[in-house]
N, C-alpha and C positions, 0 to 999 in steps of 0.2 A: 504494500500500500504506500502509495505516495504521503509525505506530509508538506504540507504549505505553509508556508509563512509570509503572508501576508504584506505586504508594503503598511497597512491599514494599522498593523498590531505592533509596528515594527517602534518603538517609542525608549526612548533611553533617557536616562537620570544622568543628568550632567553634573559633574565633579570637577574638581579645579583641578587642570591637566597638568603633567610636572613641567618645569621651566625650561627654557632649549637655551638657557645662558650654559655660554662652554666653562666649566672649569679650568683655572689656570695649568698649564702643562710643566711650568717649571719651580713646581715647589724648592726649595733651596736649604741646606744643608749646609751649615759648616763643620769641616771635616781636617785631619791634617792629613794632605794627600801631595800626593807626588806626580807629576804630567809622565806623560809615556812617550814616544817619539812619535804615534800615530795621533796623540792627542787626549786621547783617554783618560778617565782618572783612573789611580788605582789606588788602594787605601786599605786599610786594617778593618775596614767595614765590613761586619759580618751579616750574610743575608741566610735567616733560620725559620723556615728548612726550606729548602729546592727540592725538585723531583723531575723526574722524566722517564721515561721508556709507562709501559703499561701493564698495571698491574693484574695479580691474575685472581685477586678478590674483589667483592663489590666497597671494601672501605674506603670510605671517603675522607680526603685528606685534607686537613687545614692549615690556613694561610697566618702568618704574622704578617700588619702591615709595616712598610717599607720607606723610607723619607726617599726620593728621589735627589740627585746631586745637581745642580745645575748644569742644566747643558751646554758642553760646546758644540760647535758646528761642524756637519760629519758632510762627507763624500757618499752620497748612496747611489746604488745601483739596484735600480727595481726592475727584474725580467717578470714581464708581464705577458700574458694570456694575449692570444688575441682571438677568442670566443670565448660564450659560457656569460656568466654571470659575474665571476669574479672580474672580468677586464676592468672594471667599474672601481674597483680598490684602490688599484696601483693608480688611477689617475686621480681620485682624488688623496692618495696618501702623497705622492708627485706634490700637489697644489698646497696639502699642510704643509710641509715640509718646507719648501719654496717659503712660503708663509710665516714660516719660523727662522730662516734663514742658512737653511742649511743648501749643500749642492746637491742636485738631484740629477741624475740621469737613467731614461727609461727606455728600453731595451724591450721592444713588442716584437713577437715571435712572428714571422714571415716577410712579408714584399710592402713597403711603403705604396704601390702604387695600384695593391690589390683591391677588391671589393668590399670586402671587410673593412678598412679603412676610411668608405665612406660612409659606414654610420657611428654613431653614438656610442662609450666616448672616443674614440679612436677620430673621428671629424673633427673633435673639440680641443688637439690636442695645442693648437694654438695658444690656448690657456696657460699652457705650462709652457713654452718657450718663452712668449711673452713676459712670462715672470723671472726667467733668464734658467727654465730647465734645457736637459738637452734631449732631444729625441734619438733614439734607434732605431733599424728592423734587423734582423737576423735570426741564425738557427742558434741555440742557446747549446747547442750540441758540439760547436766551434766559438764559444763566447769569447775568448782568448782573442781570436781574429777579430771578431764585429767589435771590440771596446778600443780597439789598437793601442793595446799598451797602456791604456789610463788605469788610475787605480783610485782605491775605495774603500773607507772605511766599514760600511757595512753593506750589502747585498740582500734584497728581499726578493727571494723564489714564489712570484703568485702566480705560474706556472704548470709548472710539474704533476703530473698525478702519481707516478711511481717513479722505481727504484733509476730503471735506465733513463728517464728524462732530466732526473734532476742530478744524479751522481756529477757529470758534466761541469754542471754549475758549482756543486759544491767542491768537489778538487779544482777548478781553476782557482775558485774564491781562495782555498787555503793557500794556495800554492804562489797565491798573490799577493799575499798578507792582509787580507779581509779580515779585522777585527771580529766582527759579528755577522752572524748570519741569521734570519728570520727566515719563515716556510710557510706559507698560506698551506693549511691541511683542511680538514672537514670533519662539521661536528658530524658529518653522516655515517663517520666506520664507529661511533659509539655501538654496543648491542643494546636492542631492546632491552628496556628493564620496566620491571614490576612498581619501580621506586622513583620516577621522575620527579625532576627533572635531571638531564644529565651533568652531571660537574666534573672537575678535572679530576681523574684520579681512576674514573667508572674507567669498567671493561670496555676493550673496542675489539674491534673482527680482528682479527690474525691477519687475517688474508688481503687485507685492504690495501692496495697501494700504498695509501698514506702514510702507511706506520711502517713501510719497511722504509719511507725517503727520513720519517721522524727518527728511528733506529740511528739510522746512518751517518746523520748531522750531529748527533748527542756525542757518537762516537769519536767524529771530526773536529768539530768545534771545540774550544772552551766554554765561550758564548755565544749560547741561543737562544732561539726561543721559538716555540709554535704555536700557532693560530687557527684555531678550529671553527670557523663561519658556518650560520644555517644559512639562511633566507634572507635578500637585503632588499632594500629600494633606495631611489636616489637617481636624483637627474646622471642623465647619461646613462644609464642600464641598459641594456639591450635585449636581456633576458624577461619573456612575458611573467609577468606574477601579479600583481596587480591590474595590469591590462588584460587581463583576460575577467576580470571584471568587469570592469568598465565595458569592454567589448558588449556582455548580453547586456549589463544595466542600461546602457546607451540607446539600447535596441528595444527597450520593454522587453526582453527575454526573461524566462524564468532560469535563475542562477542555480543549474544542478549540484549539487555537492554530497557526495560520498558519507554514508553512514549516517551518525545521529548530528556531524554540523561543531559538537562540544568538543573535537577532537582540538587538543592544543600544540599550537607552535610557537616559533619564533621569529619573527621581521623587524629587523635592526636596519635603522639609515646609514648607508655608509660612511656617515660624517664618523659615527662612531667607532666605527671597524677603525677608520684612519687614525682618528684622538688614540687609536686606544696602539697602532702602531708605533704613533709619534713617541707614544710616552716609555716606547720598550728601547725606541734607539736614544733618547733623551736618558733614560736611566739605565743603561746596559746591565750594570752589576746587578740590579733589584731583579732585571728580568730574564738574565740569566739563568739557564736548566731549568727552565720552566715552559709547562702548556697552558694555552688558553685561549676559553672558549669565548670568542670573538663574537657574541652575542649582545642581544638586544638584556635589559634588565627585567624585561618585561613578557608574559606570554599573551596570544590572544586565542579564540577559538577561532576555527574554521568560520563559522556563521558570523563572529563577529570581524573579520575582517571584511566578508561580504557587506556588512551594514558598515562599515566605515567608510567602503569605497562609494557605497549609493549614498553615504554624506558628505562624500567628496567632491560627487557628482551633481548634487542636490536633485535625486532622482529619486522615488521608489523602488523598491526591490522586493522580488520574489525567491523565496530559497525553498527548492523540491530537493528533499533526502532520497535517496536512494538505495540499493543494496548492488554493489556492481556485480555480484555472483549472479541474483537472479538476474539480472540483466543481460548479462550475459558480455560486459565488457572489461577490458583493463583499464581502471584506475589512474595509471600512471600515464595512461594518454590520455585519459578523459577529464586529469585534474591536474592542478600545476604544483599540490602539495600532497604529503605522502599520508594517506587516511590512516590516521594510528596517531597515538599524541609521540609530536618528538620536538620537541624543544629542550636547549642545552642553557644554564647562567651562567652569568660572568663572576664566579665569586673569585677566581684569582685576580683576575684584573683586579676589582675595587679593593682586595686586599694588600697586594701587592705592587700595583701600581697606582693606587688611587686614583684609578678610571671611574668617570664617573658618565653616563649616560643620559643621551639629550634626543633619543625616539620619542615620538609622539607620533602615533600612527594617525589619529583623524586629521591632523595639521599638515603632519609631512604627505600624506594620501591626495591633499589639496594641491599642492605643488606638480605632482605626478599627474592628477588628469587636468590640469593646467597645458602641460607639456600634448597630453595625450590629444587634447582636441589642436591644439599649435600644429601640429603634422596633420592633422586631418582623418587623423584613425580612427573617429566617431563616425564617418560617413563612408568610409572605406564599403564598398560591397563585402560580405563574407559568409560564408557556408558556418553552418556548425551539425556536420553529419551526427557527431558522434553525441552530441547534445539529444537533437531530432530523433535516434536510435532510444536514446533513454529515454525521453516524456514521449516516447508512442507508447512505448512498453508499461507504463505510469498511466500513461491514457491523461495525460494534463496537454491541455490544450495554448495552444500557441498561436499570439497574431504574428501575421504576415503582412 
């Protein structure tokens, strides 16, 4: 049986939303410390306790917080995606950075003059020259050649899925004298657990890419650190997540969504991902042999992210549940989030690096279909088979 939810009944209690003032990034410390010849501090400062590699119990580990030492100004090299979701990071961790004053150069995997290139953020990347970054393209598999000799304080892999893509990067970095090296991973190789949400510490798959390139770096490095992202938004995205909202809400469509709708996740703006980058290469020692999960502070429901976007929209919205079994389809092409609750917190960051989060999904959701009707992808023609597949089968009826 179908259930509806109504545009009619769809009514929310408004509370005072948290604040999107950024927290300062360079708490200050004094320490008696010694410069290094890369610039570094290094000091008697003990940071208790670190961790890394993955554990083979569900205990959960905790954080002492950490004073951050003021930062000086680093050489980064960020090899960036050039698909997916994550490309979106590294251009705006590029623009903090810039922002803070440090030097940035961004290193995008393939041909400057490919198709890829002309959308979003890879079009934008103007932004970041401008502020005096420098742009790349090349195979991150020959990175030695495409950098020509420049060198770098730290290196951020938002790249790699496994072992043989990012090994590459990580033996040139050492072999270059890369102080620090950072690794965009995924809260996705967590396992399911009984006990959400996920923190640093929980079991992850064996088998995952991710954790054999995270093995690898811990072994290499002195200093690292990894970042485990779910779900983001944030201008320049290219990956659909909130657009596919907007897509039926736009249309009077009814918004199918898998199971009971209460399934929880997480969608973090990428301002945040980046704040919370900024503050690992700003504080190296604090974040050093550490993971973290590069998350939103906040979770939402499936169904309530649908009512944020039709607030964004200033439209009505229908949300029809589903069972994709009887229906007879998969899930994972009929929805752009994974039916099961899986959302991961940031409690290392706010412990350790006194990150603090500035998501606000129904404000920042504004911005995103701002953008969305700005290109024209409310009037776009467009099919939704696999929509149509489901409410025949519901028997919920659809204008045309």
């Amino acid at each position: 049986m179908a259930t509806l939810l109504s545009s009619s009944c769809l009514i929310f209690s408004s509370s005072k939303l948290p604040s999107n003032s950024s927290p300062s990034l360079f708490p200050t410390l004094s320490l008696s410390s010694s410069l290094s010849k890369s610039c570094s501090f290094s000091s008697s400062l003990s940071i208790s306790p670190s961790f890394l590699t993955f554990p083979t119990s569900t205990k959960r580990l905790s954080f002492s917080t950490t004073l951050s030492v003021k930062a000086l100004k680093k050489k980064v090299l960020i090899v960036n995606t050039n698909s997916g979701g994550h490309a979106v990071i590294g251009f705006y961790f590029a623009k903090q950075l810039l922002g803070s004053g440090h030097e940035v150069t961004i290193l995008t995997v393939g041909e400057e003059n490919s198709d890829k290139m002309k959308k979003p953020p890879f079009s934008r990347f103007s932004e970041i020259t401008s502020a005096g970054g420098k742009t790349l393209w090349g195979d991150p598999g020959e990175i030695g050649k495409v950098v020509a000799g420049a060198t770098f304080d730290v290196v951020l892999d938002n790249n790699g899925k496994d072992f043989d893509s990012v090994r590459p990067v990580v033996d040139w970095a050492k072999s270059s004298g890369v102080e620090q090296f950072l690794f965009i991973s995924s809260a996705g190789i967590y396992k399911p657990t009984d006990e959400p949400p996920h923190v640093e510490g929980d079991i992850v798959k064996a088998d995952a890419g991710h954790v054999g390139v995270e093995t690898y770096i811990s072994g290499v490095f002195s200093s690292w650190a990894v970042f485990r992202p779910q779900y983001m938004i944030g201008s320049g995205n290219n990956k659909d997540c909130e657009e596919w909202f907007f897509d039926r809400i736009v249309r009077d469509r009814p918004v199918p969504i898998p199971g009971s709708g209460m399934q929880l996740t997480n969608i973090a703006h990428v301002r945040d991902l980046s704040s919370m980058l900024t503050l690992a290469v700003e504080s190296p020692a604090a974040a050093s042999g550490n993971i973290f999960n590069c998350v939103s502070d906040r979770a939402v429901t499936l169904d309530g992210m649908a009512k944020f976007c039709a607030l964004a929209a200033g439209r009505p919205v229908t949300i029809v549940h589903y069972d994709p079994k009887a229906v007879g389809i998969d899930a994972k092409k009929a929805f752009p989030f994974r039916n099961m609750h899986f959302y991961a917190e940031p409690r290392a960051a706010k412990d350790i690096l006194g990150w603090q989060g500035t998501t606000n999904l129904p404000e920042d959701l504004k911005e995103r279909f701002d953008e969305y009707v700005k290109i024209g992808r409310d009037k776009k023609p467009m099919k939704f088979e696999i929509d149509d597949k489901i409410l025949e089968c519901l028997k919920v009826p659809v204008t045309v």
